[in-house]
N, C-alpha and C positions, 0 to 999 in steps of 0.2 A: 469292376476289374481291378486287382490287385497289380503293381507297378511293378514288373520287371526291373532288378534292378544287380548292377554291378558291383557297385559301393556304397554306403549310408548315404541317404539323403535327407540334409534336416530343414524340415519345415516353419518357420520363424513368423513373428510377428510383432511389431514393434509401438508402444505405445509411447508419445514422446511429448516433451514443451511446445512442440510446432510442430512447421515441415520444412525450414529449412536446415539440411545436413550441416552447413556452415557453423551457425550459431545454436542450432537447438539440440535436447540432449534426451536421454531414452528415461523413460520413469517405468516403465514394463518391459521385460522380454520373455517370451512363451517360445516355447521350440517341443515338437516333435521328431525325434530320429530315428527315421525307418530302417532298418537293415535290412539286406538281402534278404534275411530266411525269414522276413515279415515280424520279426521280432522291435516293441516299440519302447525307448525312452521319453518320459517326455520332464521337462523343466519351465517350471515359472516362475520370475525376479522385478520384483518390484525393486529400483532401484533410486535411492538420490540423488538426483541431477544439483544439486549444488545451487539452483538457484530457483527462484518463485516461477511454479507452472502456472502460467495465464488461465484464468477464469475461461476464456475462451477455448481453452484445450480441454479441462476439465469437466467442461460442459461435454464433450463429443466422449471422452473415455473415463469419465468421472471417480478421475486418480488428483487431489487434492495432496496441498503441500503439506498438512500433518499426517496422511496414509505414507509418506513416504520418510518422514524424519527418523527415523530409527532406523534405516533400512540402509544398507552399504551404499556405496560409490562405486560408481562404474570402475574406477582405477583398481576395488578393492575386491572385482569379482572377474578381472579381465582376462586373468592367466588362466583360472580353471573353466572359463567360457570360449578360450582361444582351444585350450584342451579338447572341447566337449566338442568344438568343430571341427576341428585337425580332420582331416583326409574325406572329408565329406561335402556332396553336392547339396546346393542353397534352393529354397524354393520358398514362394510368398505369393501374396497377392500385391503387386504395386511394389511388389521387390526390386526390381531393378532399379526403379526411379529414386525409391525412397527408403525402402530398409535395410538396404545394401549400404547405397553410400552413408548413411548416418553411424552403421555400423563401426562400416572402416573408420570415419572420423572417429567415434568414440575409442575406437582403439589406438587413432594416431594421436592423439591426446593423453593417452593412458601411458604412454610409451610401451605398448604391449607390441610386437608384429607377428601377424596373420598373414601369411601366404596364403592370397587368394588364385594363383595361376593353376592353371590347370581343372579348377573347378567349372562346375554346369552350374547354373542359375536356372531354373523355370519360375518363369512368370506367368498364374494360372489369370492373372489378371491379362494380362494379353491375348493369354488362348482365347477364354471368354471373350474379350475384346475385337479378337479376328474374327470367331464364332457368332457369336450373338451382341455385341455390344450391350453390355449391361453392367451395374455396380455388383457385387460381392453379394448383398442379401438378396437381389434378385436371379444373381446365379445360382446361391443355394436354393432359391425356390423354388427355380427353371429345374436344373438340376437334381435337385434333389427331395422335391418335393415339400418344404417345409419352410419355417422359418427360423434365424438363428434365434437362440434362447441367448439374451445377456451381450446380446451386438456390442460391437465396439468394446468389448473387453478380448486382449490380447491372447487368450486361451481359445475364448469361444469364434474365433477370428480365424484364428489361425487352424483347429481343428475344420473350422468350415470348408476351408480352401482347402486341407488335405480329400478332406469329403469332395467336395467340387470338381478336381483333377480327377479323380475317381472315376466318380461320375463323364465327366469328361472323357475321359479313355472307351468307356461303357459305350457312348452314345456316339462316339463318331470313330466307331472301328475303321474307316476305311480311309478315314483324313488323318489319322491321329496313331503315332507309331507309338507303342508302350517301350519306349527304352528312353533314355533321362538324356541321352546326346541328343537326342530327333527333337523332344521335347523345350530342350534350351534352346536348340537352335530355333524352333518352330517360334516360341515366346519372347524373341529378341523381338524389339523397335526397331533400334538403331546397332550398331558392331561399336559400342562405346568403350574409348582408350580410357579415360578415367570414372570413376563408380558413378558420379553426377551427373555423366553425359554432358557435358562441355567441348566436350574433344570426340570425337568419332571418324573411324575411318571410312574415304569414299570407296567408289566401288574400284577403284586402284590401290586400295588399300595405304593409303597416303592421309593423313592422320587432319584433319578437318577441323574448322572452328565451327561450332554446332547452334552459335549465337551470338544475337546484335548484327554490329555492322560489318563485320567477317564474316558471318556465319557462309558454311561452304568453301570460303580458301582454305588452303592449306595452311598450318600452323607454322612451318618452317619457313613459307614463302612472308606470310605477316611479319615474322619474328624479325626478318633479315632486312624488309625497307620501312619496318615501324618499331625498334627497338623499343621505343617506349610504352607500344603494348602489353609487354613482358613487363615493364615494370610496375604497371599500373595494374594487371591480374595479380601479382606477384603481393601488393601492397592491398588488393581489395578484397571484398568479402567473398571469398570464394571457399568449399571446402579444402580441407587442408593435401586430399590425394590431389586433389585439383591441379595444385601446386607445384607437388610432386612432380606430377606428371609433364604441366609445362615446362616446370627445370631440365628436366631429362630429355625433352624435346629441343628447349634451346640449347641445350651441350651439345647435342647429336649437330644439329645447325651450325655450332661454330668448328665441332673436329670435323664434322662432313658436311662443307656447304658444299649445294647444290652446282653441280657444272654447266658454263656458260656454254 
């Protein structure tokens, strides 16, 4: 079944130093972008993260530090990558958690900005996850009868999952609405205020701490009889939206503290 669809939606995938958004930086990005009338672009960037990718990462996507020495910097590809997303909805496998936020961070480092408001995210990783509980090559299997050719390269990855969603749509017509709003909403965790999911709002829509020894109060209620919490995220290793986002929450705390 082919995706109904209102506005482009691009399909991403991201191969990186790590997995944490904070500290680690993207060496691949692969995108396909669908348009309504089913028309497809698609882009692949190996990029120079500026520092030694661990043996250990290289083992799983087998992107090495001299595949990539020649190759741009993320600073030096951000503005026509900000371009190539402009006005379009995000979808991945494990996007929400992981190739969303690293993204943003590479672009809050870049000094590039991407409005991300207003955009739908599908995570076919969660569908699958709500559905059947399984990794990505056993979805494509399930799914789609096969197996990827060339796993864990950020092309072959990311095509799979657009295949998967497909597939997906296909197989549970009756669970599964073909429009890319049903589809985000369906593929949320959690209703996360920043890309990292640190902050989430409850079901009062009151914006939550999502972990440690918070996790579940409110962010405002913390800020206001632990001041030093904010200081201590503020100075720790946290992504950089992360940040962002608690700044703007403890402003909002001190123009609008809560009534006694």
């Amino acid at each position: 079944m082919e995706l109904k669809l209102k506005r482009p939606i691009i399909f991403f995938d991201i191969e990186s130093t790590g997995v944490d958004p904070a500290k680690d930086h993207i060496v691949e990005i692969s995108l396909i972008k669908v348009h309504p009338n089913g028309d497809e672009e698609s882009k692949t960037r190996r990029i120079n993260p500026g520092v030694h990718i661990p043996e250990a990462s290289t083992a799983i996507h087998g992107i090495t530090d001299d595949d990539v020495r020649d190759c741009p910097t993320f600073p030096q590809i951000a503005k026509s990558l900000a371009a190539f997303l402009k006005g379009a909805d995000l979808a991945g496998y494990n996007s929400n958690k992981f190739d969303i936020p690293i993204l943003v961070e590479e672009f809050m480092r870049a000094g590039v900005e991407i409005d991300l408001g207003g955009r739908r995210f599908v995570d076919v990783q969660n569908i699958f996850h709500k559905m059947e509980q399984r990794t990505l090559a056993a979805a494509y299997k399930f799914y789609c009868g096969a197996e990827i050719e060339n796993a864990h390269s950020a092309e072959a990855d990311i095509r799979a999952t657009y295949d998967v969603l497909k597939a997906q749509l296909d197989r549970y017509p009756d669970d599964l609405k073909n429009d890319v709003d049903f589809l985000a909403e369906f593929s949320q965790m959690n209703r996360n205020v920043d890309f990292a999911g640190r902050i989430v709002l409850d079901d009062n829509d009151v914006p939550v701490f999502n972990f440690g020894k918070h996790k579940g109060r409110p962010v405002a209620e913390v800020f206001a009889a632990e001041p030093s919490y904010y200081s201590w995220m503020l100075n720790g290793d946290f992504p950089l939206n992360t940040k962002q986002v608690i700044t703007r929450l403890r402003l909002e705390t001190v123009h609008h503290p809560a009534k006694k």
